[in-house]
DRENPA-341641 format. One line per field, with one value per residue: residue number from 1; x negated, y, z of N, C-alpha, C, O in turn; residue in one letter. Coordinates in Angstrom, 3 decimals. Example, Ala and Ser with C-alpha at 12.3 -4.5 7.8 and 13.67 -1.06 7.14 Angstrom:
resi	1  2
n.xx	-13.190  -12.850
n.yy	-5.690  -2.250
n.zz	7.800  7.080
ca.xx	-12.300  -13.670
ca.yy	-4.500  -1.060
ca.zz	7.800  7.140
c.xx	-13.200  -12.900
c.yy	-3.300  0.030
c.zz	7.800  7.870
o.xx	-14.236  -13.409
o.yy	-3.319  1.138
o.zz	8.465  8.039
resn	A  S
This chain:
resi	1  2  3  4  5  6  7  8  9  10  11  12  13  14  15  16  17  18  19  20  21  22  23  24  25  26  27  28  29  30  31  32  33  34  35  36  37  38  39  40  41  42  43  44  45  46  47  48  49  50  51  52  53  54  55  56  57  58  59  60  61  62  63  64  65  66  67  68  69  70  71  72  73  74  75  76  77  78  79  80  81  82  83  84  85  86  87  88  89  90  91  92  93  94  95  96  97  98  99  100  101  102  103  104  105  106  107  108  109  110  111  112  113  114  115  116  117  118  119  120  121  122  123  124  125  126  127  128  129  130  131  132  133  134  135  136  137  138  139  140  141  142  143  144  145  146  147  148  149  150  151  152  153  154  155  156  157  158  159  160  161  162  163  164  165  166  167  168  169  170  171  172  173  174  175  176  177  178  179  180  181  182  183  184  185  186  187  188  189  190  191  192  193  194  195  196  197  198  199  200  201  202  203  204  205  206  207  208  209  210  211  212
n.xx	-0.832  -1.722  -3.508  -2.004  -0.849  -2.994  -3.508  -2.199  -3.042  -4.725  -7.216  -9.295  -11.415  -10.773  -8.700  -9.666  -11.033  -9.219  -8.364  -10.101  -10.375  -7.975  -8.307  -10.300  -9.055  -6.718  -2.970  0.250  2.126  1.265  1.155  3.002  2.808  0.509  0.028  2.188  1.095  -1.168  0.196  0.202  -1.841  -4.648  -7.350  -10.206  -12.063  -10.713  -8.037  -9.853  -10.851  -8.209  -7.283  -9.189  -8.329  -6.136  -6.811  -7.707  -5.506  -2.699  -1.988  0.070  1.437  1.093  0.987  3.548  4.323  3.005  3.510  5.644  5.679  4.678  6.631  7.686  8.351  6.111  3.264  0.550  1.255  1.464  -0.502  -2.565  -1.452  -1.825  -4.458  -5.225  -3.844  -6.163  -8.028  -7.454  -6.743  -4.545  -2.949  -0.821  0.955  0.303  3.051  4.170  1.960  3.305  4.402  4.651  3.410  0.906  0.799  1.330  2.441  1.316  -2.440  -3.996  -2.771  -2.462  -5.467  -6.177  -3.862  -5.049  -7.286  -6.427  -5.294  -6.952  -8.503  -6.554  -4.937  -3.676  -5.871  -5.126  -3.083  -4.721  -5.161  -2.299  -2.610  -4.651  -4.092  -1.517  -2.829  -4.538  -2.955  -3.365  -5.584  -7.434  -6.242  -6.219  -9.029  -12.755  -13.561  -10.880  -10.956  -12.775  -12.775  -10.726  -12.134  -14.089  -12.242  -11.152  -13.741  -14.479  -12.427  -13.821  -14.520  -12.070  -10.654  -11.596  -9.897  -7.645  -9.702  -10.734  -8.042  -7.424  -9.484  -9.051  -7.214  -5.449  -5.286  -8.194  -8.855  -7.884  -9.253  -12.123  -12.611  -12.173  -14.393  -16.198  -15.857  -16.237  -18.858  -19.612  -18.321  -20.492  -22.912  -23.072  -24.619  -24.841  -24.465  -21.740  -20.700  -22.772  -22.202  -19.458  -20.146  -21.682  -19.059  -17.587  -19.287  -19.235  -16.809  -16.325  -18.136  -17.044  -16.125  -18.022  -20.303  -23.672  -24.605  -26.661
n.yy	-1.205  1.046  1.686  2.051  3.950  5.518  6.754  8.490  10.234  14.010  13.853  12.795  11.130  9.711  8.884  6.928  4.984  3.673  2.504  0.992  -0.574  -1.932  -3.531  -5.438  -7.052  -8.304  -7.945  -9.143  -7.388  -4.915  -4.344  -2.681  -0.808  0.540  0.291  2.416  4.329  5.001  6.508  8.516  9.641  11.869  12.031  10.861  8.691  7.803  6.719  4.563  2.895  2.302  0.472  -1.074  -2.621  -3.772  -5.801  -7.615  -8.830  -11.603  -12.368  -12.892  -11.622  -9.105  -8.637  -8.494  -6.002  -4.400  -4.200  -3.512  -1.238  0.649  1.330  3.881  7.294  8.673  10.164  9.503  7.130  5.642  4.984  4.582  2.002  0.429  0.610  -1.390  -3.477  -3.846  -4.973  -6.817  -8.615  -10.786  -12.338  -12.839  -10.581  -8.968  -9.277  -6.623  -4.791  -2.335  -0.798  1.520  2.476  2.438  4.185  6.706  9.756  11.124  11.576  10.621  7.837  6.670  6.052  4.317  2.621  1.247  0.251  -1.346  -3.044  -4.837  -5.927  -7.867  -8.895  -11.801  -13.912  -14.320  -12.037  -10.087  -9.083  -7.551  -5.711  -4.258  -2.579  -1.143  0.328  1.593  3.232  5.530  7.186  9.894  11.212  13.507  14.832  14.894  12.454  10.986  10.299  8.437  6.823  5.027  4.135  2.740  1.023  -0.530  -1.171  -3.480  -5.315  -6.553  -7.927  -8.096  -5.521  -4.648  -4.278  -2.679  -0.475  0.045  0.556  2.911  4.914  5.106  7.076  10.399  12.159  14.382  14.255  11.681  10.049  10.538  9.809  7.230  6.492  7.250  5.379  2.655  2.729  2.756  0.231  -0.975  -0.881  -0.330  1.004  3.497  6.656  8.465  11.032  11.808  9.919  10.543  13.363  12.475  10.932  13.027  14.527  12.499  12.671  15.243  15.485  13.104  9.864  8.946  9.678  9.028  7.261  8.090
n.zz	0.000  0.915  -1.455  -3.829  -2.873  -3.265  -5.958  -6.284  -5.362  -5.367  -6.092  -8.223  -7.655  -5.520  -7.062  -8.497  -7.081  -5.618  -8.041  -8.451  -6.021  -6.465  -8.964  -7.973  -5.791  -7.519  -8.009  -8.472  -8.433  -8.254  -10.873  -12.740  -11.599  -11.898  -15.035  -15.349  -14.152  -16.197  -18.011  -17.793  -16.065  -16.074  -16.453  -17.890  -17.200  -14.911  -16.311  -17.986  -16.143  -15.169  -16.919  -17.062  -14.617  -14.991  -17.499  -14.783  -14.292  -14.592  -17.599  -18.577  -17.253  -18.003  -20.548  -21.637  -20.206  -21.184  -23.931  -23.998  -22.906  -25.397  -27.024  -25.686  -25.492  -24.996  -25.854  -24.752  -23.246  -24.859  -26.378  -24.294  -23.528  -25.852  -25.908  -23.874  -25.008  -26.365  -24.878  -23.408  -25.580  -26.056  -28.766  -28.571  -28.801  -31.254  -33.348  -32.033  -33.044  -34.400  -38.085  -37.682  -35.065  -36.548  -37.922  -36.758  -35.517  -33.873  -33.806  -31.829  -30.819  -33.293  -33.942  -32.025  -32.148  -34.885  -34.369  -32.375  -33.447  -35.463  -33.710  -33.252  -35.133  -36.720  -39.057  -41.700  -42.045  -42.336  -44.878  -45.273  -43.378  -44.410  -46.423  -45.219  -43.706  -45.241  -45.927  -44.697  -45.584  -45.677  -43.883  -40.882  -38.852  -39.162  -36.977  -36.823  -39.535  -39.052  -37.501  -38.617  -40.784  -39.733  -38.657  -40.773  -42.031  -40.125  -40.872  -43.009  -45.974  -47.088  -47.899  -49.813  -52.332  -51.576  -51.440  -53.805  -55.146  -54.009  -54.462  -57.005  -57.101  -57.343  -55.537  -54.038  -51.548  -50.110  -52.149  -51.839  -49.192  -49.310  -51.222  -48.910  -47.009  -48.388  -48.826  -46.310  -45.967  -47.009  -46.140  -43.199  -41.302  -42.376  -41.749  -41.226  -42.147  -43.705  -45.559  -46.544  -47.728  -49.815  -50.912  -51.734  -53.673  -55.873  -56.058  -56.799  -59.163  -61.127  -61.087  -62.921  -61.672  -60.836  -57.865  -54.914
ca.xx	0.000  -3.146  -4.339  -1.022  -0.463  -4.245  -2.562  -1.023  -3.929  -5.245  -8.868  -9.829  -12.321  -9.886  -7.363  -10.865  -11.389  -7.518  -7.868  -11.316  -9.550  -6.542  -9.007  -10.850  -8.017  -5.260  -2.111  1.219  2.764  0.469  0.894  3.797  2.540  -0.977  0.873  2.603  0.164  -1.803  0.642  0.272  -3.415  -5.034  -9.088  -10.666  -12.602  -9.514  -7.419  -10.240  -10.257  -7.150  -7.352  -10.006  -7.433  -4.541  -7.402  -8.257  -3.735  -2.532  -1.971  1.620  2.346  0.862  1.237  5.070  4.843  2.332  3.778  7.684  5.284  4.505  8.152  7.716  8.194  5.329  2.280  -0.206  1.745  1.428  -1.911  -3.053  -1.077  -2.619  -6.232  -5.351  -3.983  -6.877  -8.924  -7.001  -6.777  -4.074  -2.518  1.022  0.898  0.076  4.219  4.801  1.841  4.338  3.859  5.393  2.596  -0.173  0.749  2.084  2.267  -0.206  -3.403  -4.831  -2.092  -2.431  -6.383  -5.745  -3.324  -5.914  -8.671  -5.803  -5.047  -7.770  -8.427  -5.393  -4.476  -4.373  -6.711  -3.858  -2.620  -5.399  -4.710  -1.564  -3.341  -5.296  -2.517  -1.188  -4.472  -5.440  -2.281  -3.719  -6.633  -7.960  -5.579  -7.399  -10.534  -13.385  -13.200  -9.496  -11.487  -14.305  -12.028  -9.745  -12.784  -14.575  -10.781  -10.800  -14.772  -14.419  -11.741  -14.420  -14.496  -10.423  -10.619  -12.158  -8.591  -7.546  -10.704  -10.333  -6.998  -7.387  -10.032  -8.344  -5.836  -5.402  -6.012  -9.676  -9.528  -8.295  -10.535  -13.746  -12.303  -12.371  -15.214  -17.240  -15.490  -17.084  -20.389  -19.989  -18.333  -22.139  -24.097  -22.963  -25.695  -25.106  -24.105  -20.527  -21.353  -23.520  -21.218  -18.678  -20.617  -21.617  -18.174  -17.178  -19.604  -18.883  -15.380  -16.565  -18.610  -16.393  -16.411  -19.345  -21.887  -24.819  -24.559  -27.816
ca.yy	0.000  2.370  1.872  2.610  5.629  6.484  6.872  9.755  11.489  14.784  14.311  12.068  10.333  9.092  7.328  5.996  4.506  3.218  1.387  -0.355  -1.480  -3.189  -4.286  -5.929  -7.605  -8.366  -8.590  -9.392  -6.459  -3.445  -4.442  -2.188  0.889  0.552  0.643  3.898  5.493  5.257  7.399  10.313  9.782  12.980  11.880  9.914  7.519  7.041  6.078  3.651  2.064  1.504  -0.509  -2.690  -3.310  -4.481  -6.725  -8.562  -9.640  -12.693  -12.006  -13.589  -10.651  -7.595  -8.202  -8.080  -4.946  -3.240  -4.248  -2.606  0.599  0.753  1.928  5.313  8.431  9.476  9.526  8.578  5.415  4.660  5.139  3.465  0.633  -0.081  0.419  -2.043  -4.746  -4.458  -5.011  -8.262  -9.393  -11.509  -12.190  -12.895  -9.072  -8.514  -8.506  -5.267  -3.669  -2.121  0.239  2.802  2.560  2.281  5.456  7.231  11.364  11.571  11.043  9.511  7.121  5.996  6.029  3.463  1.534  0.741  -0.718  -2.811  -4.004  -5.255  -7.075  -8.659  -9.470  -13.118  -14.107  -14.510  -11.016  -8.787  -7.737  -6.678  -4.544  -3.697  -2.176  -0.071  1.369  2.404  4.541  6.917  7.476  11.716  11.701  14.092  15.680  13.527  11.728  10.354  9.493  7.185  5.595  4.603  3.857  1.674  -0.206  -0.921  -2.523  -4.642  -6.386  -7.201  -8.215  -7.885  -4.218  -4.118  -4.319  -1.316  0.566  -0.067  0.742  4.178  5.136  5.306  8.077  11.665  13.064  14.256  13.825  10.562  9.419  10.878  8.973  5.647  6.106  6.818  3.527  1.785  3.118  1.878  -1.455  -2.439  -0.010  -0.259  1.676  4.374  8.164  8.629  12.539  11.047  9.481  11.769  14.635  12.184  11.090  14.890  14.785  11.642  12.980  16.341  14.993  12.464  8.284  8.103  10.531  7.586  7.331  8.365
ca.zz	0.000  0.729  -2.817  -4.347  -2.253  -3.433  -7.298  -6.530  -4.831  -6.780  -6.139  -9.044  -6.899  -4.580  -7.491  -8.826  -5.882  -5.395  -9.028  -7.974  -4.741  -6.673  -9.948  -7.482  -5.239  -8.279  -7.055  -9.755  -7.573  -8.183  -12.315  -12.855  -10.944  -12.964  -15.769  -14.972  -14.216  -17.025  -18.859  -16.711  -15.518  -16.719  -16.179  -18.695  -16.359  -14.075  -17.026  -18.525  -14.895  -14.983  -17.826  -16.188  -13.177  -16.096  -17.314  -13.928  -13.929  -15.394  -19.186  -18.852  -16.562  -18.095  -21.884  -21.687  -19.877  -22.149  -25.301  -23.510  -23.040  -27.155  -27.234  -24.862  -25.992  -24.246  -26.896  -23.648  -22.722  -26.087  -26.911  -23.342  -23.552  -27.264  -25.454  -22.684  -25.635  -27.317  -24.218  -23.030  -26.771  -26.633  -30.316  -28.891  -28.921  -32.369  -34.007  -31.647  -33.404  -35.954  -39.233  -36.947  -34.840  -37.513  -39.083  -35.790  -36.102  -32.997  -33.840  -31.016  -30.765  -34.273  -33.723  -30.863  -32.949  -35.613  -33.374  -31.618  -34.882  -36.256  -32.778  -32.859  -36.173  -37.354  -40.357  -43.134  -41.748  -42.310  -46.353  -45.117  -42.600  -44.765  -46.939  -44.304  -43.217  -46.550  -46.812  -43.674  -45.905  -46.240  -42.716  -39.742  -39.066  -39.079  -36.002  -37.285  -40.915  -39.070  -36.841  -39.807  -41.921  -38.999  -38.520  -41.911  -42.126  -39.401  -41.381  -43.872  -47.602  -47.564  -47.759  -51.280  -53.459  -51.404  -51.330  -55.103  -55.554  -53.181  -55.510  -58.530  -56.574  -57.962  -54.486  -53.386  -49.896  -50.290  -52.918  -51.323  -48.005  -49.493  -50.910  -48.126  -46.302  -49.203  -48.504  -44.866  -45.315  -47.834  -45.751  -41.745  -40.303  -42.914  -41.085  -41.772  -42.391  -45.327  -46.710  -46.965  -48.809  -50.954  -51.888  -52.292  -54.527  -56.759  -56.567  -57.923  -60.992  -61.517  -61.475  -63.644  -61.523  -60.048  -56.406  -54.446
c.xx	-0.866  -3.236  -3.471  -0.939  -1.839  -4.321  -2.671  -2.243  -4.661  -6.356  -8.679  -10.778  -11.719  -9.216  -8.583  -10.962  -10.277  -7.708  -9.401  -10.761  -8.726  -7.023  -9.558  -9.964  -6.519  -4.191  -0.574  2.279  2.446  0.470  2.078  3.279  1.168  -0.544  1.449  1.977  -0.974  -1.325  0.928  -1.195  -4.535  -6.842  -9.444  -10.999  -11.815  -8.542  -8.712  -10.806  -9.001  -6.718  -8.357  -9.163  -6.268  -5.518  -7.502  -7.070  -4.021  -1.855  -0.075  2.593  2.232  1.262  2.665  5.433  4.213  3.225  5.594  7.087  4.894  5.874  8.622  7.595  7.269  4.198  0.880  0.106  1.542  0.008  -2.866  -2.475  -1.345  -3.872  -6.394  -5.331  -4.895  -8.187  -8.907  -6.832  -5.781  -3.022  -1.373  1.762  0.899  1.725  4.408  3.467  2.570  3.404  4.201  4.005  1.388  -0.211  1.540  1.764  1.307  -1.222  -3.968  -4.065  -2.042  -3.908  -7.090  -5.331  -4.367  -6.612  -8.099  -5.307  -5.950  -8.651  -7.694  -4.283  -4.856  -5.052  -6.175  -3.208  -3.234  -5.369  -3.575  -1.825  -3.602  -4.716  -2.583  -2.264  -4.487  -3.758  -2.252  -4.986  -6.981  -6.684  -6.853  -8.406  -11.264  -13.745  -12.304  -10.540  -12.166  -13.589  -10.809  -11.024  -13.757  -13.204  -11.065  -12.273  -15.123  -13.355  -12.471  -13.953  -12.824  -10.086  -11.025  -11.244  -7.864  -8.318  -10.603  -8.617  -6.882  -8.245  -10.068  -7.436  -6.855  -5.646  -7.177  -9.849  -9.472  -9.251  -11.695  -13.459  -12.521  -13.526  -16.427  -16.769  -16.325  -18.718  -20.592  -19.879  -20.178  -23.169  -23.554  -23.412  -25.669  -24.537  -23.085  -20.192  -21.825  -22.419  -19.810  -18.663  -20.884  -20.271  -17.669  -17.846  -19.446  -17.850  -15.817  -17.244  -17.898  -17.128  -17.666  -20.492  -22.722  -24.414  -26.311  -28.234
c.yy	1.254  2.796  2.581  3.757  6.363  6.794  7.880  10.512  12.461  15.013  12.412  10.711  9.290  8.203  6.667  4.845  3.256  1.873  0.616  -0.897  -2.363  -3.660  -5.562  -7.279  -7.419  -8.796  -8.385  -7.670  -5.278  -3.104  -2.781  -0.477  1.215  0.896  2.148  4.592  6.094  6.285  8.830  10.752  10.655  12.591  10.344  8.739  6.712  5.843  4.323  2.395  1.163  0.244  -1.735  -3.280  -4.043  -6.008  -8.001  -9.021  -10.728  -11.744  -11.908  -12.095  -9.164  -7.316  -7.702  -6.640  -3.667  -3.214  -2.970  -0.625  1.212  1.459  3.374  6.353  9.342  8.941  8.942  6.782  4.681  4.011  4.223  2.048  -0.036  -0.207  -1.268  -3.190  -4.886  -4.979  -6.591  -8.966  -10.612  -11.462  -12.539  -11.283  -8.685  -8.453  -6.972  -4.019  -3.364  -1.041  1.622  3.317  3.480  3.628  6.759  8.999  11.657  10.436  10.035  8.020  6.036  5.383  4.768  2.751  0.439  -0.201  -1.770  -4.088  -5.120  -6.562  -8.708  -9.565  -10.779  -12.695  -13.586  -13.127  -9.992  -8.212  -7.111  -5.494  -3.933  -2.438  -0.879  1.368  2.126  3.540  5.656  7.480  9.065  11.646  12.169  14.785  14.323  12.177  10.824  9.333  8.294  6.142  4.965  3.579  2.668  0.613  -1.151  -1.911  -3.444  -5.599  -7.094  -6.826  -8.244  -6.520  -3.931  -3.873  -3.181  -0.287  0.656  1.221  2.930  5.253  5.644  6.596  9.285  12.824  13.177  13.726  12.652  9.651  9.336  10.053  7.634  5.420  6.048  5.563  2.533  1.974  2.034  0.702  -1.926  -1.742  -0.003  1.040  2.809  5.480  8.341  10.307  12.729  10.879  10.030  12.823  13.780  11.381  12.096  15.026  13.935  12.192  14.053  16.038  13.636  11.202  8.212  8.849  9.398  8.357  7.174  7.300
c.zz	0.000  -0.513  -3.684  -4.277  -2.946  -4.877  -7.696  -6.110  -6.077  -6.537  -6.901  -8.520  -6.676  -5.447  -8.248  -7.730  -5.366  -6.265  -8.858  -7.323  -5.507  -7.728  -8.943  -6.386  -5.561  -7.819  -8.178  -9.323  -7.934  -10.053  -12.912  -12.222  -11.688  -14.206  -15.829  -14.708  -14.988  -18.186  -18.679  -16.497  -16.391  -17.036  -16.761  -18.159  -15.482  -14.882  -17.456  -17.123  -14.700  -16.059  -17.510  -15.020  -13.932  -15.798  -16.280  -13.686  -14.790  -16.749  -18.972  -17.893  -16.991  -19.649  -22.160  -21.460  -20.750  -23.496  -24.841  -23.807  -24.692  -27.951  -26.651  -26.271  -26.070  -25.144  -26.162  -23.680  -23.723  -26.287  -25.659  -23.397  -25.244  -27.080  -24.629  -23.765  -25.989  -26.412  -23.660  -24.535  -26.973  -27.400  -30.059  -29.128  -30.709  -33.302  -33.203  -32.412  -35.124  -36.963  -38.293  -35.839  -35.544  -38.087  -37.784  -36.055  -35.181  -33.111  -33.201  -30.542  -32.188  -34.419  -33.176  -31.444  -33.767  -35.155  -32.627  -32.595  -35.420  -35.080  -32.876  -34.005  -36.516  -39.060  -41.189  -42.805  -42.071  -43.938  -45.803  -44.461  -42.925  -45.700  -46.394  -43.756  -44.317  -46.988  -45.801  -44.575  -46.235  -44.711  -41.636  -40.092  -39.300  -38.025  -36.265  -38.329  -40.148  -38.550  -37.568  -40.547  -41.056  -39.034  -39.534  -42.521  -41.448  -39.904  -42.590  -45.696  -48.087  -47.899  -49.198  -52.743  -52.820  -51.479  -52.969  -55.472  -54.980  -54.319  -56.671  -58.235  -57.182  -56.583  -53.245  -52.445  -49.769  -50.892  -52.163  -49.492  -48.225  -50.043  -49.945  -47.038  -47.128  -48.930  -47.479  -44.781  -46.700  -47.201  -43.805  -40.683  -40.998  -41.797  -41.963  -42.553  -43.696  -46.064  -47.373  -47.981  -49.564  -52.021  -52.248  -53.292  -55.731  -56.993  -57.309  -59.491  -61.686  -61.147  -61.970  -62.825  -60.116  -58.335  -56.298  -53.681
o.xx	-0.744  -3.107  -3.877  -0.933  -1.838  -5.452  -3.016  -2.370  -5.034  -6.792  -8.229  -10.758  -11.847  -9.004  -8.243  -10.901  -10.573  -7.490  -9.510  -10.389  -8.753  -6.284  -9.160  -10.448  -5.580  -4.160  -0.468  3.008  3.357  0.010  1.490  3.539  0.963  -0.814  0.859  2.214  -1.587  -2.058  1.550  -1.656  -5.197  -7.366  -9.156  -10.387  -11.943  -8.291  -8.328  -11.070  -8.791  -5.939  -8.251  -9.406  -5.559  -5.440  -7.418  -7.127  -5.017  -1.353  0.711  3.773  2.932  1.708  2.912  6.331  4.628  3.561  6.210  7.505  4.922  6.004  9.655  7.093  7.251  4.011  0.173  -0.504  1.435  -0.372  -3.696  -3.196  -0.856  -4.551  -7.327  -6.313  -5.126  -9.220  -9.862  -6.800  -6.016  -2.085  -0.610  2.891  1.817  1.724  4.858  3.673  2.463  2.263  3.736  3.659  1.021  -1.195  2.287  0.844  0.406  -1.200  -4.350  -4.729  -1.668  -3.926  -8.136  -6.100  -4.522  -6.554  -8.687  -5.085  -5.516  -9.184  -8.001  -3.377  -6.042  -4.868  -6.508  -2.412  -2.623  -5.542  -3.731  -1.393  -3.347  -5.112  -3.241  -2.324  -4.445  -3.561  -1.427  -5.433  -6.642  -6.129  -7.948  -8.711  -10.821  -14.146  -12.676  -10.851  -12.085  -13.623  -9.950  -10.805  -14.156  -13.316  -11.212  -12.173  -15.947  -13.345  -11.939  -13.370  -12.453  -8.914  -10.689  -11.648  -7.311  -7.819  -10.273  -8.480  -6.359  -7.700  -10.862  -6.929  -8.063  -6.064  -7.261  -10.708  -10.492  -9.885  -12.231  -14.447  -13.036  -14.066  -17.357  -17.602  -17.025  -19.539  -21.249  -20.580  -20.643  -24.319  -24.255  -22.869  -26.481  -24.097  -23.240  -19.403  -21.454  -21.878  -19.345  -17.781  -20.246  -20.290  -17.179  -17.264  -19.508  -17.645  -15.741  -16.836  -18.303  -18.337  -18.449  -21.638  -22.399  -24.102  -27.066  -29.330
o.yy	2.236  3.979  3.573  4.579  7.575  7.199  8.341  11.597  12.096  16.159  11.366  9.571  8.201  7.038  5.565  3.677  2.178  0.720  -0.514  -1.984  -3.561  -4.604  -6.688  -8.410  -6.942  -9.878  -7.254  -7.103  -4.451  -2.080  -1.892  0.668  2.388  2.063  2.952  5.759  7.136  6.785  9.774  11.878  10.125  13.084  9.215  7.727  5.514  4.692  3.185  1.212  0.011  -0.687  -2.948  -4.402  -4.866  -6.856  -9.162  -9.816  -10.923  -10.622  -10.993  -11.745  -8.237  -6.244  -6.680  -6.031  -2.525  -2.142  -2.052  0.408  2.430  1.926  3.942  6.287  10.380  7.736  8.112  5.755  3.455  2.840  3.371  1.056  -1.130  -0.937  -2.062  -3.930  -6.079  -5.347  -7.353  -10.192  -11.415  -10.738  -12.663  -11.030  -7.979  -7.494  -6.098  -2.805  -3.816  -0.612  2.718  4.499  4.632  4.090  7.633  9.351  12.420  9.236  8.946  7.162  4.864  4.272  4.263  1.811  -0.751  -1.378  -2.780  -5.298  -6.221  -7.625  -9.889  -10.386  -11.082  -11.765  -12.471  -13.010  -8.928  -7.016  -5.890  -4.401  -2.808  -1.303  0.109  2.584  3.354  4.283  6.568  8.494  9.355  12.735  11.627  15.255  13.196  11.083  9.676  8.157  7.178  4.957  4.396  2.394  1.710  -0.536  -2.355  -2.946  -4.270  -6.715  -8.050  -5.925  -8.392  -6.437  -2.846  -3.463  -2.521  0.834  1.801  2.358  3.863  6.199  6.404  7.136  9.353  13.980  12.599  12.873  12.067  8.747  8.273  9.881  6.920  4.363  5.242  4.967  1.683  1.058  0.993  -0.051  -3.031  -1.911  0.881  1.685  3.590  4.906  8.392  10.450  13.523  11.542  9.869  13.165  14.064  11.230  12.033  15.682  14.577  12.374  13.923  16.353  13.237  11.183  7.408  8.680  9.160  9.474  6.554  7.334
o.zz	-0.733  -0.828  -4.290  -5.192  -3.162  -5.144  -8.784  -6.679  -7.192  -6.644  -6.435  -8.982  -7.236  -5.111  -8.679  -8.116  -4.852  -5.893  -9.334  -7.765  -5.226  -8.008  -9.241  -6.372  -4.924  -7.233  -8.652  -10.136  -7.967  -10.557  -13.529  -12.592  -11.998  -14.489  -16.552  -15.020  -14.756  -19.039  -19.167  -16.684  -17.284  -18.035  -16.366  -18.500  -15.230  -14.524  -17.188  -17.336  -14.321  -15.856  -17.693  -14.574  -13.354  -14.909  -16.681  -12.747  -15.486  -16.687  -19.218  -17.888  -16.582  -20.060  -22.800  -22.042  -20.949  -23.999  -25.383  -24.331  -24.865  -29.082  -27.008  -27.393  -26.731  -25.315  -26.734  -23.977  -23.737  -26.325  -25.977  -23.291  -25.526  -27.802  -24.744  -23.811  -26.187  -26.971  -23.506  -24.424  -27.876  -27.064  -31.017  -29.551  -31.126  -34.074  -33.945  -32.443  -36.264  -36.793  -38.603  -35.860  -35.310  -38.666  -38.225  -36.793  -35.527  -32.836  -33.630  -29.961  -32.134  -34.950  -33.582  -31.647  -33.493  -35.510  -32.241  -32.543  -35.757  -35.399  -32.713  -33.865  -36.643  -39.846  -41.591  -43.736  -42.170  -44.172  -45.778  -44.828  -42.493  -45.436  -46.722  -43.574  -44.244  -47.949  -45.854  -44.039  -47.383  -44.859  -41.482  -41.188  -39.518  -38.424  -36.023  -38.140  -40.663  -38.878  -36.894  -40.801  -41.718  -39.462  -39.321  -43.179  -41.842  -39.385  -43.156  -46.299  -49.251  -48.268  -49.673  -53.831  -53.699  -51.584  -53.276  -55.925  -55.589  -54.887  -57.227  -59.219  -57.411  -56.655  -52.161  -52.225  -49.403  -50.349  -51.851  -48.778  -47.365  -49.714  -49.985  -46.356  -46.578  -48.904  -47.506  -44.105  -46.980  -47.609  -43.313  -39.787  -40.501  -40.801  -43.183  -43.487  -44.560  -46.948  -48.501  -48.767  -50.578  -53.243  -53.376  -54.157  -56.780  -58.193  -58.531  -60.609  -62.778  -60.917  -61.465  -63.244  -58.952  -57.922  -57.047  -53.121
resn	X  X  X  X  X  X  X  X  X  X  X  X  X  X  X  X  X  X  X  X  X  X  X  X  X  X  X  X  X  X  X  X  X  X  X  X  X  X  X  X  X  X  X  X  X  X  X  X  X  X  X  X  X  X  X  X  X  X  X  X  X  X  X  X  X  X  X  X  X  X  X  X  X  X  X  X  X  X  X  X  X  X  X  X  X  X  X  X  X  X  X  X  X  X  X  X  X  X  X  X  X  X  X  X  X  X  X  X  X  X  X  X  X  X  X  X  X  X  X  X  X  X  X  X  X  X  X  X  X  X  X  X  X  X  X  X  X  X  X  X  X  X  X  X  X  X  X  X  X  X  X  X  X  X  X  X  X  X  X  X  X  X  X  X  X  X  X  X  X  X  X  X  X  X  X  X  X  X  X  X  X  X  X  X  X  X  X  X  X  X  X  X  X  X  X  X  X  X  X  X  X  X  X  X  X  X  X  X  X  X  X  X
């Protein structure tokens, strides 16, 4: 009951402190208030705590309740409870991540989506993924782009009939978006920055101008 009550406290420390206590001594009881409070919990480190205290529950008790929170209005609850699936990884989760999700109007919620996706997706699932992804492509600043364009090369060699197909599109940002994904998924270690200006610039001289 301490730990609970130590939630609510507004010295940061203190609900640090709260969600070690109940990570540490899991209890099916404290799942529901962990939960809740991740969609409020203003302090980066508190929140990504609290996602280690989901973790240390039984699966059977927390996935149900994360996947219910994927349905809030609240673009937090969303966006944490898409961190937490992708942290516990289990793929009975993967029908609730929807297109609605995937393409969500807040960024960091759709951001989140991606990376839970690509976790959580079975094998035979990931062109469709792949699909979907590729129609956020030229979405955001660049932060949005990488974490779209990382989603999308951790699914591998399935990505190359959309990166294709994106390609061929009539608008720059997209174009010059897919191709610097292409860069990254045959180059990894390339600087996403890089690759960027240099699809701005393929896009500007057109298809045929040699890549550097």
């Amino acid at each position: 009951m301490q730990a609970l009550q130590g939630l609510e406290n507004p010295n940061s420390s203190v609900r640090l402190q709260a969600v070690l206590a109940i990570g540490t001594a899991p209890d099916p009881q404290y799942v529901d208030k962990l939960i809740e409070r991740c969609s409020i919990e203003p302090d980066f480190y508190v929140r990504d705590m609290l996602t280690w205290a989901i973790t240390r529950h039984q699966v059977s008790g927390t996935t149900p309740r994360l996947v219910a929170e994927l349905r809030s209005a609240n673009p937090q609850a969303r966006s944490q409870a898409l961190h937490t699936l992708s942290k516990i990884g289990d793929r009975s989760a993967w029908p609730a991540i929807t297109r609605e999700l995937l393409t969500d109007a807040d960024d960091q919620v759709a951001r989140t989506a991606w990376r839970t996706a690509v976790v959580l997706a079975p094998e035979e699932e990931a062109s469709q993924l792949a699909s979907v992804l590729a129609t956020q492509f030229g979405r955001g600043d660049r932060a949005t782009q990488l974490s779209l364009s990382r989603a999308l090369v951790d699914l591998g060699e399935t990505i190359v009939p959309v990166l294709e197909a994106a390609m061929t599109g009539t608008e720059a940002r997209v174009v010059a978006h897919a191709i610097a994904t292409r860069r990254l998924l045959h180059d990894p270690e390339a600087a996403f920055e890089l690759a960027v200006e240099e699809a701005k610039r393929i896009v500007a001289l057109g298809p045929d101008a040699p890549e550097r």
